[in-house]
C-alpha positions as CSV (number, residue, x, y, z in Angstrom):
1,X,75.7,-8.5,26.7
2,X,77.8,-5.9,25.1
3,X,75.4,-5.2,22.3
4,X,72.3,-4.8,24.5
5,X,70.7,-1.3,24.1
6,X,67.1,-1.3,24.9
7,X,66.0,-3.2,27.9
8,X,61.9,-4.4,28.6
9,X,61.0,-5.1,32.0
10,X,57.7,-7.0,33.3
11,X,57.5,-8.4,36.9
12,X,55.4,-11.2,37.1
13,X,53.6,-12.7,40.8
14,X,54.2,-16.5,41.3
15,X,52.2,-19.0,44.2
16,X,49.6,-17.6,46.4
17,X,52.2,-15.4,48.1
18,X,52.5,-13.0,45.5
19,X,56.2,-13.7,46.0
20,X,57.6,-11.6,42.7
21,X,60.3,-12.5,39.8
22,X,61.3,-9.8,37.2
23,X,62.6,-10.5,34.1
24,X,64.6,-8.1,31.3
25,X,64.8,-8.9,28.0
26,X,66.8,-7.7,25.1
27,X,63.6,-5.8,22.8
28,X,66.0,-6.0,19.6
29,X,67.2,-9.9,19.8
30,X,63.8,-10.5,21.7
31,X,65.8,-13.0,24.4
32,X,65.7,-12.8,28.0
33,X,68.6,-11.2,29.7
34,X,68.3,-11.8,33.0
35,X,65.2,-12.9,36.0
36,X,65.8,-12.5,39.5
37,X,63.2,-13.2,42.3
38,X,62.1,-9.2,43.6
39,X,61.0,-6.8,42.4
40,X,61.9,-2.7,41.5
41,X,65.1,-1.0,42.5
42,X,66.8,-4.1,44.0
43,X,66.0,-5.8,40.7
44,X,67.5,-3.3,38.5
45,X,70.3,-3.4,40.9
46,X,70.4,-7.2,39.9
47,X,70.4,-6.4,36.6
48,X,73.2,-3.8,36.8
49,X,75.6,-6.5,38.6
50,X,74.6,-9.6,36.0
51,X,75.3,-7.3,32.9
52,X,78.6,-6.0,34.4
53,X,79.6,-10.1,34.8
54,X,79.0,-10.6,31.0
55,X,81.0,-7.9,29.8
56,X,78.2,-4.9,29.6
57,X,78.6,-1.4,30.9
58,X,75.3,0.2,32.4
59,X,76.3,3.8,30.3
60,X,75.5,1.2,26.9
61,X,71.9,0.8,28.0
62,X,70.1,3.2,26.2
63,X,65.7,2.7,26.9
64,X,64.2,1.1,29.5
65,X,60.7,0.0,28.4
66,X,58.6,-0.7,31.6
67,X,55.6,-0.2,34.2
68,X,54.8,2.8,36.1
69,X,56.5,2.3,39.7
70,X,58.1,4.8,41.0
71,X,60.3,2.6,43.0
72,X,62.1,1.0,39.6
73,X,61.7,4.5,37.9
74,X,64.5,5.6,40.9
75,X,66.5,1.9,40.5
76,X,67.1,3.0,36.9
77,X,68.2,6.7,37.8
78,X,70.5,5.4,40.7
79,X,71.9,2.4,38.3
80,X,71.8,3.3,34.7
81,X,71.8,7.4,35.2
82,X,71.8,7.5,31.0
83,X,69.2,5.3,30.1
84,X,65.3,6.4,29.2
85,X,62.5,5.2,30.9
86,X,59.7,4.2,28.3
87,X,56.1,3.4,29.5
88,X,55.2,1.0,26.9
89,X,51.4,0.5,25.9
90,X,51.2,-2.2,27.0
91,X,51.6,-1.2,30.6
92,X,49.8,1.9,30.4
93,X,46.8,-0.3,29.0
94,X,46.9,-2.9,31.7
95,X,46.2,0.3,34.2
96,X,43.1,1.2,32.6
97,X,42.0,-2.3,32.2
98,X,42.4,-2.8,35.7
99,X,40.6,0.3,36.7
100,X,37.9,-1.0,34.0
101,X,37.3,-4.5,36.0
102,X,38.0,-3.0,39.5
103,X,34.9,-0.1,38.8
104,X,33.0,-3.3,37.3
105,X,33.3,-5.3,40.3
106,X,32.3,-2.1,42.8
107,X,28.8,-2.2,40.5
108,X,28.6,-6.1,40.2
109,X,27.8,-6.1,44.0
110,X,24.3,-4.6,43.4
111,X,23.6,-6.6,40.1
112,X,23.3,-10.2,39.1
113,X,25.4,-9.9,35.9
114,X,28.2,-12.0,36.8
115,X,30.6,-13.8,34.3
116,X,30.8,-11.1,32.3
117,X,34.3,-9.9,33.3
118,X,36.1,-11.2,29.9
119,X,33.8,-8.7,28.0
120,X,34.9,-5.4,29.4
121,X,39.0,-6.8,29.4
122,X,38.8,-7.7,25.6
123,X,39.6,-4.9,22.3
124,X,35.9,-5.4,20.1
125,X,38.1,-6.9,17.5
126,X,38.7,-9.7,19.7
127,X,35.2,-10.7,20.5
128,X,32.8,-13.1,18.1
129,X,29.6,-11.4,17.0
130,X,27.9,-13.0,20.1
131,X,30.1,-11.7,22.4
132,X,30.0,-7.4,20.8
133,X,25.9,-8.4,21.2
134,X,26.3,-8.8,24.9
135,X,28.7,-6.4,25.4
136,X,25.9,-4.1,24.0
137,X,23.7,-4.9,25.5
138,X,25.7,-4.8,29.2
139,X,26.6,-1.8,27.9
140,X,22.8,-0.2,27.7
141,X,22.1,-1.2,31.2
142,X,22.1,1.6,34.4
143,X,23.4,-1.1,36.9
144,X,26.8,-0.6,34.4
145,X,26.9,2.7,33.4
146,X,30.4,3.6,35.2
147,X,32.0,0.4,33.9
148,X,30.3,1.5,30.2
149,X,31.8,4.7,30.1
150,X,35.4,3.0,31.8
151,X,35.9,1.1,29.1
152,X,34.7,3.4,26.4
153,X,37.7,5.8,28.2
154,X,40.3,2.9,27.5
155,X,39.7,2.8,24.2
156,X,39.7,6.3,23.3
157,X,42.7,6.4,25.3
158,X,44.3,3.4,23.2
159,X,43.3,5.5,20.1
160,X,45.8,8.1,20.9
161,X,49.1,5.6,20.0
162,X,48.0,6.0,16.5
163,X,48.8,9.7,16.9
164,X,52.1,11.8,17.1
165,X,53.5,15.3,17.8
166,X,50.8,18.1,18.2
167,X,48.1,15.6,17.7
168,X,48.5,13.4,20.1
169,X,49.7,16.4,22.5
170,X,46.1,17.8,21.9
171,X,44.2,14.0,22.4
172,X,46.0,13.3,25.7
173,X,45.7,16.8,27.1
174,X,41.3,16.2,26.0
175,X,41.9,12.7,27.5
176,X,43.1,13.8,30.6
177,X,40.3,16.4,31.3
178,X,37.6,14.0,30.1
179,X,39.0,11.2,32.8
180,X,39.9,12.9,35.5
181,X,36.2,14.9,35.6
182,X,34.4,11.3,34.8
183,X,33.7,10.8,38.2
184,X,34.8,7.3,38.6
185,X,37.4,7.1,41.3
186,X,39.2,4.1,39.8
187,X,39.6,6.3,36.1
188,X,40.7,9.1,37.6
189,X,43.9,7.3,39.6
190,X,44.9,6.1,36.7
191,X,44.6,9.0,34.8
192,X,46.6,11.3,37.6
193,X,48.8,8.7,38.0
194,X,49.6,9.1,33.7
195,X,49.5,13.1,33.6
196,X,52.3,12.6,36.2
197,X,54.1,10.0,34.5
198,X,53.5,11.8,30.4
199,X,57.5,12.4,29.9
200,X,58.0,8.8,29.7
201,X,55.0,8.0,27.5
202,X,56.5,7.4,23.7
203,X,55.3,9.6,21.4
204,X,54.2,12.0,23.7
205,X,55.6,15.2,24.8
206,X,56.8,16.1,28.2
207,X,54.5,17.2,31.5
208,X,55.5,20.3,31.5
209,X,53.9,21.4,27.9
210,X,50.6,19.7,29.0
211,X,50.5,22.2,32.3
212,X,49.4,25.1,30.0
213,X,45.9,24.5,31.5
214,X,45.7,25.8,35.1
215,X,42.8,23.7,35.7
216,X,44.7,20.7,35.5
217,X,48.1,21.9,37.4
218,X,45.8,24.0,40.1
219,X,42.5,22.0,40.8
220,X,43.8,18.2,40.0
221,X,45.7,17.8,43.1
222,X,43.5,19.3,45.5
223,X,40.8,16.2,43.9
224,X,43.1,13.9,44.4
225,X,43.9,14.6,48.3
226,X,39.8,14.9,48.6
227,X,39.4,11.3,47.6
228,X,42.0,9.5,49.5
């Protein structure tokens, strides 16, 4: 493992007992490294000791490309202290989609639109011409308005990795204000839980440039603590 240099991470749940394994894998020879049962800092820990066995050093790891908990964000400080923490799209995406289908289900209860789910969890590209129709037309329909403007948020949000330096700065920061002011409690976690988490974002710069706006550093946490 003495060539390995950038490191993804993805826990996965297996049975009904949500019993966790996480695996890493190499992101330039696209081949698994290592899987342990666990999950977070005493995986990374794992990690540390398996890569040590076959003749790595921790200082050689140089990105770790991962989710958002904070509990493997502090494995990888406590194990590999020179290694980056990258939040890949793919992860960041999977929060909104999830905050997408959670605010559908909340508005599914007073509505008999079920087996829609699929629609608001697919990119339009990915959906025949029947498919966009109903979505439209789900879409156009007050028992979904929150879900609507969910997922209309996760795409403009997905929009923004086609961006870099200033621009993107300026998208995320317009982002940010739009989502956290929506009104939809399941948005606006995610949302918080990204303005904290921006200095790991690729492509974006860090949390502290996007505090400029005392609106966001001085009012968002006060929302926050009023909802929970």
């Amino acid at each position: 493992m003495s060539g390995v240099r950038r490191v993804g991470v993805d826990e996965t749940s297996c049975k009904k007992r949500h019993d966790y394994i996480t695996a890493f894998v190499d992101l330039d020879a696209k081949r698994v490294l290592f899987a342990t049962k666990g999950k977070a800092a005493s995986a990374v820990k794992a990690f540390k000791q398996d890569l040590l066995v076959h003749g790595g050093k921790p200082s050689q790891i140089l990105t770790f490309s991962c989710d958002m908990s904070k509990a493997f964000l502090f494995g990888v400080k406590e194990h590999f202290a020179k290694a980056r923490v990258v939040l890949d799209k793919f992860h960041i995406v999977k929060l909104l989609s999830g905050a997408v289908d959670q605010t559908r289900r909340a508005e599914t209860n007073s509505n008999t639109e079920k087996g829609t789910r699929f629609l608001w969890l697919y990119n339009p590209s990915k959906l025949s011409p029947k498919q966009a129709s109903k979505l439209d037309d789900l879409m156009t329909k007050e028992a979904f308005t929150q879900t609507a403007e969910a997922y209309q948020l996760r795409l403009a949000f997905q929009r923004m990795f086609g961006l870099t330096g200033t621009r993107a700065k300026k998208y995320l920061a317009a982002w940010l204000d739009t989502a956290l002011e929506s009104g939809i409690q399941a948005i606006e976690k995610v949302a918080e839980t990204i303005f904290q988490m921006t200095e790991h974002i690729p492509r974006l710069v860090h949390r502290t440039s996007l505090q400029r706006n005392p609106r966001r550093t001085q009012q968002r946490p006060a929302k926050h603590q009023k909802q929970s």
